[in-house]
C-alpha angles and dihedrals in degrees: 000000000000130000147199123242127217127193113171129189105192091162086123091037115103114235095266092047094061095042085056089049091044088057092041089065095037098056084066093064090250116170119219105240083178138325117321089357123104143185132201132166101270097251124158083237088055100045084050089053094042091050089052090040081057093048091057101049100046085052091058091048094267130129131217138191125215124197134158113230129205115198116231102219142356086267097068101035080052091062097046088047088049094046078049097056084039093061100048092041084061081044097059098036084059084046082054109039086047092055090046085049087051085038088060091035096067097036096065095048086051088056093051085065088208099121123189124176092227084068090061095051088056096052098040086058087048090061097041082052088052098049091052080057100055093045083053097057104040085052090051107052097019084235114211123244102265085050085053100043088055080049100058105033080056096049088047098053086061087052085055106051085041087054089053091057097045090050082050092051092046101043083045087225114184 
Protein backbone atom coordinates (compact mmCIF):
# COMPACT_ATOMS: atom_id res chain seq x y z
CA UNK A 1 0.00 0.00 0.00
CA UNK A 2 1.33 3.13 -0.42
CA UNK A 3 1.15 6.36 2.02
CA UNK A 4 1.46 9.82 2.33
CA UNK A 5 3.80 11.29 4.33
CA UNK A 6 3.40 14.47 6.41
CA UNK A 7 6.26 16.52 8.09
CA UNK A 8 5.09 19.80 9.49
CA UNK A 9 7.20 22.69 10.86
CA UNK A 10 4.49 25.22 12.74
CA UNK A 11 7.36 26.96 14.72
CA UNK A 12 6.01 30.53 12.96
CA UNK A 13 2.25 29.33 13.23
CA UNK A 14 0.01 31.10 16.38
CA UNK A 15 -1.63 28.52 18.77
CA UNK A 16 -4.76 28.43 17.05
CA UNK A 17 -3.26 28.13 14.08
CA UNK A 18 -1.84 25.35 14.85
CA UNK A 19 -4.85 23.93 16.56
CA UNK A 20 -6.87 24.68 12.88
CA UNK A 21 -4.18 23.07 11.14
CA UNK A 22 -4.10 19.82 14.09
CA UNK A 23 -7.83 19.19 13.31
CA UNK A 24 -7.24 19.67 9.60
CA UNK A 25 -5.09 16.67 9.59
CA UNK A 26 -7.00 14.95 11.84
CA UNK A 27 -9.88 15.08 10.23
CA UNK A 28 -7.93 12.74 7.43
CA UNK A 29 -7.56 10.19 9.59
CA UNK A 30 -3.98 10.80 9.70
CA UNK A 31 -2.03 8.93 12.37
CA UNK A 32 0.95 10.79 14.32
CA UNK A 33 4.01 8.76 13.54
CA UNK A 34 5.90 11.64 15.78
CA UNK A 35 5.64 14.72 16.31
CA UNK A 36 4.81 16.93 13.34
CA UNK A 37 4.95 13.87 11.08
CA UNK A 38 1.85 12.18 9.71
CA UNK A 39 0.73 9.25 7.76
CA UNK A 40 -2.60 8.56 5.73
CA UNK A 41 -3.62 5.66 2.92
CA UNK A 42 -2.55 7.41 -0.39
CA UNK A 43 -6.11 8.07 -1.71
CA UNK A 44 -6.95 10.72 -4.28
CA UNK A 45 -9.34 11.98 -1.44
CA UNK A 46 -6.31 12.12 0.83
CA UNK A 47 -3.70 13.84 -1.63
CA UNK A 48 -6.64 16.54 -2.23
CA UNK A 49 -6.84 17.02 1.64
CA UNK A 50 -3.05 17.03 2.14
CA UNK A 51 -2.63 19.72 -0.71
CA UNK A 52 -5.09 21.78 0.96
CA UNK A 53 -3.59 20.87 4.33
CA UNK A 54 -0.19 22.45 2.48
CA UNK A 55 -1.93 25.39 1.32
CA UNK A 56 -2.96 26.24 4.83
CA UNK A 57 0.10 25.99 6.48
CA UNK A 58 2.03 27.66 4.38
CA UNK A 59 -0.63 30.45 4.65
CA UNK A 60 -0.15 30.64 8.28
CA UNK A 61 3.71 30.75 7.83
CA UNK A 62 4.15 26.80 8.17
CA UNK A 63 5.79 24.61 6.13
CA UNK A 64 4.96 21.10 5.16
CA UNK A 65 6.63 18.18 3.41
CA UNK A 66 4.91 15.73 1.22
CA UNK A 67 6.18 12.79 0.39
CA UNK A 68 4.56 9.33 -0.88
CA UNK A 69 5.73 6.43 1.03
CA UNK A 70 5.92 2.87 0.02
CA UNK A 71 6.24 0.22 3.09
CA UNK A 72 9.21 -2.44 2.81
CA UNK A 73 7.89 -4.96 3.87
CA UNK A 74 4.22 -6.41 5.60
CA UNK A 75 5.66 -5.85 8.52
CA UNK A 76 5.72 -2.84 8.32
CA UNK A 77 2.53 -2.21 6.49
CA UNK A 78 1.23 -4.38 9.38
CA UNK A 79 2.38 -1.76 11.95
CA UNK A 80 1.02 1.23 10.18
CA UNK A 81 -2.33 -0.72 9.69
CA UNK A 82 -2.23 -1.56 13.25
CA UNK A 83 -1.26 2.36 14.43
CA UNK A 84 -4.29 2.96 12.06
CA UNK A 85 -6.91 0.51 14.02
CA UNK A 86 -5.31 1.89 17.11
CA UNK A 87 -6.39 5.56 16.29
CA UNK A 88 -9.91 5.04 15.45
CA UNK A 89 -10.32 2.59 18.25
CA UNK A 90 -9.26 5.84 20.68
CA UNK A 91 -11.59 7.55 18.47
CA UNK A 92 -14.60 5.44 19.25
CA UNK A 93 -13.83 4.81 23.25
CA UNK A 94 -13.98 9.09 23.47
CA UNK A 95 -17.16 8.71 21.32
CA UNK A 96 -18.14 6.37 24.17
CA UNK A 97 -17.14 7.62 26.95
CA UNK A 98 -18.81 11.22 25.56
CA UNK A 99 -22.27 9.57 25.01
CA UNK A 100 -21.98 7.67 28.94
CA UNK A 101 -21.06 11.08 30.15
CA UNK A 102 -24.77 12.61 28.01
CA UNK A 103 -26.39 9.41 29.20
CA UNK A 104 -25.56 10.66 33.19
CA UNK A 105 -26.02 13.49 32.46
CA UNK A 106 -29.32 13.13 31.86
CA UNK A 107 -29.93 10.95 34.24
CA UNK A 108 -29.10 13.35 37.19
CA UNK A 109 -31.18 16.24 35.87
CA UNK A 110 -34.09 13.58 35.53
CA UNK A 111 -33.62 12.76 39.39
CA UNK A 112 -33.84 16.31 40.38
CA UNK A 113 -37.18 16.10 39.15
CA UNK A 114 -36.99 19.94 38.37
CA UNK A 115 -37.62 19.81 34.56
CA UNK A 116 -37.16 23.26 32.01
CA UNK A 117 -37.48 23.19 29.03
CA UNK A 118 -34.50 25.03 28.58
CA UNK A 119 -32.90 22.04 29.81
CA UNK A 120 -34.32 20.06 26.91
CA UNK A 121 -33.09 22.52 24.15
CA UNK A 122 -29.48 22.03 25.53
CA UNK A 123 -29.54 18.49 25.43
CA UNK A 124 -31.16 18.11 22.55
CA UNK A 125 -28.13 20.31 20.86
CA UNK A 126 -25.50 17.84 22.86
CA UNK A 127 -26.86 14.88 20.96
CA UNK A 128 -27.13 16.57 17.64
CA UNK A 129 -23.33 17.48 18.45
CA UNK A 130 -22.73 13.79 19.11
CA UNK A 131 -24.27 12.49 16.07
CA UNK A 132 -22.19 14.83 13.93
CA UNK A 133 -19.55 13.10 15.66
CA UNK A 134 -20.42 9.58 14.85
CA UNK A 135 -21.11 10.38 11.10
CA UNK A 136 -17.92 11.74 11.26
CA UNK A 137 -16.42 9.13 12.24
CA UNK A 138 -17.94 6.55 10.40
CA UNK A 139 -16.97 9.17 6.68
CA UNK A 140 -13.76 9.43 7.72
CA UNK A 141 -12.49 5.91 8.39
CA UNK A 142 -15.11 4.04 6.36
CA UNK A 143 -15.73 2.02 9.87
CA UNK A 144 -16.79 -1.51 9.40
CA UNK A 145 -20.15 -2.78 10.49
CA UNK A 146 -19.44 -4.11 13.65
CA UNK A 147 -17.57 -0.31 14.37
CA UNK A 148 -20.99 1.24 13.23
CA UNK A 149 -23.09 -0.78 14.80
CA UNK A 150 -20.98 0.24 18.58
CA UNK A 151 -21.58 3.80 17.18
CA UNK A 152 -24.93 3.74 16.90
CA UNK A 153 -26.16 1.54 19.82
CA UNK A 154 -24.17 4.10 21.70
CA UNK A 155 -25.78 7.20 19.99
CA UNK A 156 -29.18 5.61 20.60
CA UNK A 157 -28.82 5.03 24.11
CA UNK A 158 -28.43 8.75 24.43
CA UNK A 159 -31.96 9.06 22.26
CA UNK A 160 -33.27 7.00 24.70
CA UNK A 161 -32.42 8.46 27.76
CA UNK A 162 -33.38 12.13 25.89
CA UNK A 163 -36.52 10.72 25.09
CA UNK A 164 -36.96 9.85 28.74
CA UNK A 165 -36.50 13.57 29.74
CA UNK A 166 -38.61 14.97 27.22
CA UNK A 167 -41.57 12.34 28.22
CA UNK A 168 -40.78 13.69 31.83
CA UNK A 169 -41.11 17.63 30.60
CA UNK A 170 -44.27 16.92 28.75
CA UNK A 171 -46.13 14.64 31.26
CA UNK A 172 -44.87 17.60 34.09
CA UNK A 173 -43.99 15.07 36.04
CA UNK A 174 -42.67 16.17 39.55
Amino acid sequence: MKWILLIIKSTNVSSRDRMFIWRNIKNTGAVSLSHSVYILHDTEDNRTIAIDIARIINERNGEVLQFFADTLNEGQEQKLNKLIAEEINTEIKEFSIECDDFIADVTKRISNKKFKVFELEELSDDIHKLDRWRLKLIQKHGLDPDKIEILNNQIGKCKEKLNDFEEKILKGDK
